[in-house]
C-alpha positions as CSV (number, residue, x, y, z in Angstrom):
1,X,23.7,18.9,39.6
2,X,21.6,17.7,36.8
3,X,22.5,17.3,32.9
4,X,21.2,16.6,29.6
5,X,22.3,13.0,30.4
6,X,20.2,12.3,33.5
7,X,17.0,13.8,31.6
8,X,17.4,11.8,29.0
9,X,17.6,8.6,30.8
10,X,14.6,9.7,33.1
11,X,12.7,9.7,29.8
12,X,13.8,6.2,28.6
13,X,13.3,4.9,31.8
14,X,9.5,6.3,32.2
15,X,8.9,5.3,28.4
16,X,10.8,1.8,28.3
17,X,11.1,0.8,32.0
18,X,11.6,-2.6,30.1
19,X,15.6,-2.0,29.6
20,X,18.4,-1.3,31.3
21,X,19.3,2.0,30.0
22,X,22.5,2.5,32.6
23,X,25.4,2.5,29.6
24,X,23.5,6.0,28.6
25,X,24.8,7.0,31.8
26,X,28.5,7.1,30.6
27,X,28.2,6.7,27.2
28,X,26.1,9.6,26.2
29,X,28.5,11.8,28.5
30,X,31.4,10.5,26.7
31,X,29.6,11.2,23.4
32,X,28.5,14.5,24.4
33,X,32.1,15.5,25.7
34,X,33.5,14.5,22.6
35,X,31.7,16.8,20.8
36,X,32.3,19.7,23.2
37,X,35.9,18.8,22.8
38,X,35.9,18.5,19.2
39,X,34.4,22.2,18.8
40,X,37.1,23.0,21.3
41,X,40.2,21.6,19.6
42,X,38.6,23.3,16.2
43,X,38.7,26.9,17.7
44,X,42.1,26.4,19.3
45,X,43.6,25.4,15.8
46,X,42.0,27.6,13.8
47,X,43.3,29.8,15.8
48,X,46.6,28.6,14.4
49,X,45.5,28.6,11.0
50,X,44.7,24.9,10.9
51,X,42.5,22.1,10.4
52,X,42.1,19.0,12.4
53,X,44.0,16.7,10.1
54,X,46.2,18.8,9.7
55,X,47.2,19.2,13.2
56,X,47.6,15.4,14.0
57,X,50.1,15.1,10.5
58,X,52.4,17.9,11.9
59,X,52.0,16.9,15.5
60,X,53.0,12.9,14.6
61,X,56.0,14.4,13.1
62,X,56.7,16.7,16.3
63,X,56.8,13.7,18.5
64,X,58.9,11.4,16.1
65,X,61.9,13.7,17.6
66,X,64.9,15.3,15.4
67,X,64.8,15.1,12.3
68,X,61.1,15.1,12.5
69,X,59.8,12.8,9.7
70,X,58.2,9.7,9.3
71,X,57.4,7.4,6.4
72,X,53.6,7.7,5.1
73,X,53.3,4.4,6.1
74,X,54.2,5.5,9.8
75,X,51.6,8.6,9.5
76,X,49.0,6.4,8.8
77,X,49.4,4.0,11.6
78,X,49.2,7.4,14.0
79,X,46.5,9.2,12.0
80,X,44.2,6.1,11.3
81,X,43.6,6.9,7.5
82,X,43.8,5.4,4.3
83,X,47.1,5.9,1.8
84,X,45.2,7.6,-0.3
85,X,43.9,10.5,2.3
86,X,47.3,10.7,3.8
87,X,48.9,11.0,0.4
88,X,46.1,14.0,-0.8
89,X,47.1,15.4,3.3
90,X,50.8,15.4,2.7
91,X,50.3,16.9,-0.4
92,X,48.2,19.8,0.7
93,X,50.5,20.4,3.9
94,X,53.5,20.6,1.3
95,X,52.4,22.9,-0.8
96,X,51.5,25.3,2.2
97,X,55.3,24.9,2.8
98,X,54.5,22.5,6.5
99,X,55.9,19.5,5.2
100,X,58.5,18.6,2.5
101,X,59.1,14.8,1.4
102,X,62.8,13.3,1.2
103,X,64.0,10.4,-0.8
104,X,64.9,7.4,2.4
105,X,68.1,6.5,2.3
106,X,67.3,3.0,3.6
107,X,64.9,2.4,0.4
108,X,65.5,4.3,-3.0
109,X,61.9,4.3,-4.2
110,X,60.8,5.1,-0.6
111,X,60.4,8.5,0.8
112,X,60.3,10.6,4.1
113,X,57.8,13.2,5.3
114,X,59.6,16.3,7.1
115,X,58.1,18.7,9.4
116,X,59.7,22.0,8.2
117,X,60.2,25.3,10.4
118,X,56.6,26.9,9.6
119,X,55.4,23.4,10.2
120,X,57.2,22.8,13.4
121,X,56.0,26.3,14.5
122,X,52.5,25.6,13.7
123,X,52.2,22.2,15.3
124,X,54.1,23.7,18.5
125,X,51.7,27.1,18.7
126,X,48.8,24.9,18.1
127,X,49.6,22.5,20.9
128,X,50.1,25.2,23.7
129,X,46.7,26.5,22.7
130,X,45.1,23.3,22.8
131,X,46.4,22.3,26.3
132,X,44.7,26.0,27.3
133,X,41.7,24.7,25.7
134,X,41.7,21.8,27.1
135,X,42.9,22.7,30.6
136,X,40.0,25.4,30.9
137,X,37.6,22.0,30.1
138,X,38.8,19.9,33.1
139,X,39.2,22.6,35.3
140,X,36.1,21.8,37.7
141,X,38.1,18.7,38.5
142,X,40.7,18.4,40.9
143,X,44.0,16.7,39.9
144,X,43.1,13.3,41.6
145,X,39.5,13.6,39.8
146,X,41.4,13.9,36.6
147,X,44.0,10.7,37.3
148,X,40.9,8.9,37.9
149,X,38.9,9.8,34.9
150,X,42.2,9.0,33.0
151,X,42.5,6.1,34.6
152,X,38.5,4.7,33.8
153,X,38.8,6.1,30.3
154,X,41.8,4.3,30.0
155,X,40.2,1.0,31.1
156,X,37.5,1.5,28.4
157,X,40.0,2.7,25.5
158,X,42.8,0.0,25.5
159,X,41.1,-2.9,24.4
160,X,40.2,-0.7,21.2
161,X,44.1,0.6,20.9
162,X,45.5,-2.8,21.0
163,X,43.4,-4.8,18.9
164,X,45.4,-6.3,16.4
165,X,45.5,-5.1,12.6
């Protein structure tokens, strides 16, 4: 089966036959996936009445456990943002009721981000559609297919994850 991919480095290799164009192989695939999966995780939260960013706020607080809140310091280590993008975010998912902040007790000029119940319900309805979405995109491969490609991708994406900051 042939794809955009292996057209594209038919072309470079007829037109530069001079380089080694191989990295296109599984690069440009991982480039174009990501942006079939980004269309696909925009549908499936829009479906839930959310953005992106908006998702991976709520959903960093869904997996901090009970009582589900984090410092804004914590939420940006997860989301990878500046202070003042996750300060404008909380702001905006408070006054849509999906957050609330909390004075922390362990610092008095510190405070806590909470995921409230119409937060908590929008991160968990979100999630199961985006594991439908995203079930429905690997579902030509079998489960082994899938460990592998986990465990490749994995091989490329943890020298990234653990560089220092």
């Amino acid at each position: 089966m042939e794809d955009e991919v292996d057209r594209l480095v038919a072309a470079w290799r007829r037109e530069r036959p001079d380089l080694d164009v191989e990295p296109l192989e599984v690069l440009s695939r991982v480039s174009r996936l990501a942006r079939h999966l980004d269309r696909a995780r925009r549908l499936a939260f829009a479906e839930h009445d959310l953005e992106p960013w908006e998702f991976d706020v709520l959903t960093a607080l869904r997996r901090a456990g009970s009582p589900y809140q984090l410092s804004p310091g914590q939420l940006l280590t997860q989301t990878l943002v500046t202070s003042g993008t996750m300060t404008n975010r909380i702001d905006r998912l408070a006054k849509r009721g999906l957050v609330e902040r909390q004075p922390d007790p362990s610092d008095r000029r510190g405070v806590l981000v909470r995921l409230t119940e119409s937060g908590m319900t929008h991160a968990d309805q979100a999630l199961a559609g985006l594991l439908a979405q995203e079930r429905a995109l690997l579902g030509g491969l079998s489960a082994a297919e899938r460990q592998q490609l986990a465990g490749l991708l994995r091989a490329l994406t943890a020298p990234f994850d653990n560089i220092p900051a």
